[in-house]
C-alpha positions in Angstrom: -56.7 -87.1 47.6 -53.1 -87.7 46.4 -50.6 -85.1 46.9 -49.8 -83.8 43.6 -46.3 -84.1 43.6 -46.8 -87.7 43.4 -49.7 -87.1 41.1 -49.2 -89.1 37.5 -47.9 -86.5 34.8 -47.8 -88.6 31.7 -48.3 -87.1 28.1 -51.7 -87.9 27.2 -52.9 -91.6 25.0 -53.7 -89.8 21.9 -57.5 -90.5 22.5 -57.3 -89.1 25.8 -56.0 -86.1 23.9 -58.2 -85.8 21.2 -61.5 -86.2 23.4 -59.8 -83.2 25.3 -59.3 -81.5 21.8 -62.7 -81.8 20.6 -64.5 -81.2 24.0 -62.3 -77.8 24.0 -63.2 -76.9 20.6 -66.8 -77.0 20.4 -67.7 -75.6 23.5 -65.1 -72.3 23.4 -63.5 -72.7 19.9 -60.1 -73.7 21.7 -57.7 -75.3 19.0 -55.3 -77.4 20.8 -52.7 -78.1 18.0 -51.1 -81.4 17.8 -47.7 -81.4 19.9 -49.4 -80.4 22.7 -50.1 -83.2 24.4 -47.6 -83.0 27.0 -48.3 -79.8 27.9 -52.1 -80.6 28.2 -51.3 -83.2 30.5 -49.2 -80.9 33.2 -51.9 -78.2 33.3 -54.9 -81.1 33.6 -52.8 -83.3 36.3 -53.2 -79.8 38.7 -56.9 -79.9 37.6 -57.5 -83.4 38.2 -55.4 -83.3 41.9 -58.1 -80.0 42.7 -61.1 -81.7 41.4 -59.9 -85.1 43.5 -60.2 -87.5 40.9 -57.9 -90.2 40.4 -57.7 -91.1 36.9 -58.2 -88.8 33.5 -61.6 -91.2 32.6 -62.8 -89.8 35.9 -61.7 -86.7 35.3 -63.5 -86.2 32.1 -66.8 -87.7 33.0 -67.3 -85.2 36.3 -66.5 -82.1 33.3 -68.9 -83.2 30.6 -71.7 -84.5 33.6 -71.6 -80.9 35.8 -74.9 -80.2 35.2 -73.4 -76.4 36.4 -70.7 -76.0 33.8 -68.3 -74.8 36.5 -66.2 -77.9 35.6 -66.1 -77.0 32.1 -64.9 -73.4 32.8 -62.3 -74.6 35.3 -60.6 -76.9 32.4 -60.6 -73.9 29.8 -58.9 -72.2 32.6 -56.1 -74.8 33.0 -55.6 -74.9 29.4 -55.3 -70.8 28.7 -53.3 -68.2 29.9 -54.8 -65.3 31.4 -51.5 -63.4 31.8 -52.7 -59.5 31.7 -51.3 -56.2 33.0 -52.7 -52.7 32.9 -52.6 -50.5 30.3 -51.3 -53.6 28.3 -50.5 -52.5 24.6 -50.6 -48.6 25.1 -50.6 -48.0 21.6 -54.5 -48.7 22.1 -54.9 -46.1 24.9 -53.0 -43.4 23.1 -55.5 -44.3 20.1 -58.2 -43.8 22.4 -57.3 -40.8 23.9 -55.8 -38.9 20.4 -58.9 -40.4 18.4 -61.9 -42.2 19.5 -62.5 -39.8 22.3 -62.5 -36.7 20.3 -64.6 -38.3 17.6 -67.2 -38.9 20.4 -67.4 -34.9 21.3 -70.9 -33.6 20.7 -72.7 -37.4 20.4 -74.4 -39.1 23.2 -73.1 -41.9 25.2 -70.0 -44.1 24.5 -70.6 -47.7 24.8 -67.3 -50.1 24.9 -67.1 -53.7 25.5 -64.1 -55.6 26.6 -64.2 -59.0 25.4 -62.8 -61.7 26.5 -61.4 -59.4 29.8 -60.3 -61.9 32.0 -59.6 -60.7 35.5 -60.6 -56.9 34.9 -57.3 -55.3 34.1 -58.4 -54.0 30.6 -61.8 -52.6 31.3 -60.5 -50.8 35.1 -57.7 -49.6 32.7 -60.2 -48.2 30.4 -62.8 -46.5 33.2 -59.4 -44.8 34.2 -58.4 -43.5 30.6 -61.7 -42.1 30.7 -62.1 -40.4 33.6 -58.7 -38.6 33.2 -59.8 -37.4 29.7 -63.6 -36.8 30.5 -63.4 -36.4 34.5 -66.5 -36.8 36.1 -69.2 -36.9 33.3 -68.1 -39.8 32.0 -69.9 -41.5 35.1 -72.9 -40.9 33.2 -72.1 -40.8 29.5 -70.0 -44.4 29.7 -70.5 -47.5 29.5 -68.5 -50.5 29.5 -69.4 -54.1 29.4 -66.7 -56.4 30.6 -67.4 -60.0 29.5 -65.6 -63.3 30.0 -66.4 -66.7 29.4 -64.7 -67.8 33.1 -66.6 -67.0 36.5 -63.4 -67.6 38.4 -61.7 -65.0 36.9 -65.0 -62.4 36.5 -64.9 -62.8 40.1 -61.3 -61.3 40.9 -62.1 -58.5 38.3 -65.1 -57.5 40.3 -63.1 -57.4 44.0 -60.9 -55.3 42.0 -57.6 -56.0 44.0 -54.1 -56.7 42.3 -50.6 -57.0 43.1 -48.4 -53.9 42.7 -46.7 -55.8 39.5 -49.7 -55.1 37.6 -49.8 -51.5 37.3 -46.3 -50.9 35.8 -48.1 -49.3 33.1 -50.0 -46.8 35.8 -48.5 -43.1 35.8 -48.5 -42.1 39.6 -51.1 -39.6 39.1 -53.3 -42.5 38.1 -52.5 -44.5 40.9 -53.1 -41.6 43.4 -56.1 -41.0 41.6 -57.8 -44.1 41.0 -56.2 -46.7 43.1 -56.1 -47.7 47.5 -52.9 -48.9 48.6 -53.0 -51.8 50.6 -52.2 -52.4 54.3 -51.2 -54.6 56.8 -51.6 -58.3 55.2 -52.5 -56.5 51.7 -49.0 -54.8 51.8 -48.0 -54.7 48.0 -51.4 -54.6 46.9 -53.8 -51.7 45.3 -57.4 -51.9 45.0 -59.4 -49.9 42.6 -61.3 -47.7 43.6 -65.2 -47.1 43.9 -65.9 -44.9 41.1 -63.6 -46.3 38.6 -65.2 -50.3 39.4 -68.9 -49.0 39.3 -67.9 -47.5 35.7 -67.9 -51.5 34.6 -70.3 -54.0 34.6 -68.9 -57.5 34.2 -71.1 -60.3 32.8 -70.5 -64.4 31.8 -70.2 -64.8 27.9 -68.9 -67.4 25.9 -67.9 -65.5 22.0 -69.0 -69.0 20.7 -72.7 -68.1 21.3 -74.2 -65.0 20.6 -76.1 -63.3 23.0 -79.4 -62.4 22.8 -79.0 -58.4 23.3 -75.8 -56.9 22.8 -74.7 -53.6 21.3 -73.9 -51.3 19.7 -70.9 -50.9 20.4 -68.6 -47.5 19.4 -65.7 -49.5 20.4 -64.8 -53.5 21.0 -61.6 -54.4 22.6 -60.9 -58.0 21.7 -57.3 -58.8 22.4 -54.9 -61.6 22.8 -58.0 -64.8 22.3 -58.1 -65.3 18.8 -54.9 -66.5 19.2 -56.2 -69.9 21.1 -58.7 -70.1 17.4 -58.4 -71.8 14.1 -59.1 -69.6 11.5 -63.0 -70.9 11.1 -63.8 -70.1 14.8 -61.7 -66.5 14.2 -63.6 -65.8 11.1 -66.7 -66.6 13.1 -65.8 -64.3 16.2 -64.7 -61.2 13.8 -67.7 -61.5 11.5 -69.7 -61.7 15.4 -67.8 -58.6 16.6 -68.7 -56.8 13.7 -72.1 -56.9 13.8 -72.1 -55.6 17.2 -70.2 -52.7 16.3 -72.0 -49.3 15.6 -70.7 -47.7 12.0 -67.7 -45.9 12.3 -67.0 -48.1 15.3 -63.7 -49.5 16.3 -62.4 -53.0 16.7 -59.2 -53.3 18.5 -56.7 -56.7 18.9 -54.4 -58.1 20.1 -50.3 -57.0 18.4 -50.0 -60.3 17.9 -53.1 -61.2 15.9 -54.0 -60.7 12.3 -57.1 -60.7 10.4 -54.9 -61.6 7.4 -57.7 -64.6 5.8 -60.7 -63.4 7.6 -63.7 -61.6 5.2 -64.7 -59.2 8.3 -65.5 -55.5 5.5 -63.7 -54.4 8.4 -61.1 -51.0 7.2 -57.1 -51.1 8.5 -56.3 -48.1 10.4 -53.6 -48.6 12.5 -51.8 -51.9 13.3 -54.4 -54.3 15.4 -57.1 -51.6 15.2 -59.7 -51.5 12.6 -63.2 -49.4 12.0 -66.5 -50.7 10.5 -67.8 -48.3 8.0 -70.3 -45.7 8.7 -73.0 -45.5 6.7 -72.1 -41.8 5.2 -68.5 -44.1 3.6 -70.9 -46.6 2.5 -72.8 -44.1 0.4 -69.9 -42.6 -1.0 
């Protein structure tokens, strides 16, 4: 295999690019904007030294021919950014805690799914906004789905261990209370603990095909991917989301996305937060 420094990092032949483009977009709805070529080509060179190919022809054949898709996934990886921290955009968490949580007082059980959650810090943040507001029952009355489309990354979430850098957003009751401080070679390290992992259930799913059973859902966090979409494939994903919401359910995203364009009969509330109508609005 050769050593990747000396690996060849050349902006990509513009069909090299677009058969990269295309393959991204109809399998995860990933819009790779012209001028990106270059950076395409650092991120795949990496890919192509781990995969030990030798050439980009090579490269692409062993993605589209894994009869396992793990290939596939590995590429989307290269190409996106799962940068996440907990309690990343607090103005959510304050929502849930001032709002959604008292709303839920006297109903059944609350069901929230995370989409999109990457390696685990949103949904753990979540479980732990919950059981400082509900305490132990939420064991029972919660439920939350944590779905991403890569199994490399579903597979940190579940260990549930993370560098101390992630929890700058972590109060130090919370990390007394739901977090292990590492030892001895996991110096600088917290792992999350029992009861706050076994309040999430992490499952493979690609938003570009709907599952069979999913839902409803009080609450959908959907943050920082619609970003990588055209507006089709966003229009598509929203309209998706939707449906899976219950009425007078909540759809959060990311600060940095709008729904500006997109036909979701979706209500504004609060910046990146809207509510699906309940049916006693509708009637109104």
């Amino acid at each position: 295999m050769p050593a990747l420094d000396n690996f060849p990092c050349r902006p990509l032949r513009d069909s090299e690019f677009a058969r990269i483009r295309k393959l991204a977009y109809d399998t995860f709805g990933l819009d790779l904007k012209a001028g990106k070529e270059t950076l395409v080509s650092t991120r795949l060179a990496r890919e192509i030294h781990r995969s030990g190919c030798t050439t980009f022809d090579q490269y692409y054949r062993r993605v589209v021919e894994d009869p396992t898709g793990e290939s596939l996934i590995n590429l989307i990886d290269a190409l996106t950014t799962n940068h996440t921290a907990f309690f990343r955009e607090p103005q959510h968490f304050d929502f849930l805690r001032s709002r959604f949580l008292p709303e839920q007082a006297g109903r059944g059980n609350i069901d929230i799914w995370s989409a999109a959650c990457s390696s685990g810090e949103e949904p753990y943040s979540i479980a732990m906004c919950l059981l400082d507001e509900l305490g132990a029952a939420s064991k029972q009355r919660v439920r939350i789905l944590a779905t991403d489309i890569s199994t490399r990354v579903l597979s940190k979430a579940a260990r549930g261990a993370y560098p101390a850098e992630r929890f700058d957003g972590v109060s130090p009751h919370q990390l007394r209370a739901h977090l292990l401080r590492g030892e001895g070679r996991w110096a600088g390290w917290y792992r999350v603990k029992k009861d706050v992992r076994d309040m999430v259930e992490f499952r493979r799913l690609n938003l570009m095909e709907p599952p069979a059973q999913l839902g409803p859902f009080g609450l959908i966090f959907c943050r920082n991917v619609m970003i990588y979409f055209d507006k089709p494939t966003q229009q598509r994903v929203v309209q998706r989301l939707t449906g899976y919401l219950s009425p007078g359910g909540y759809l959060f995203t990311g600060h940095s996305e709008s729904l500006t364009g997109i036909e979701h009969g979706l209500t504004y509330v609060l910046p990146a937060i809207y509510r699906k109508p309940s049916f006693a609005s509708r009637e109104r």
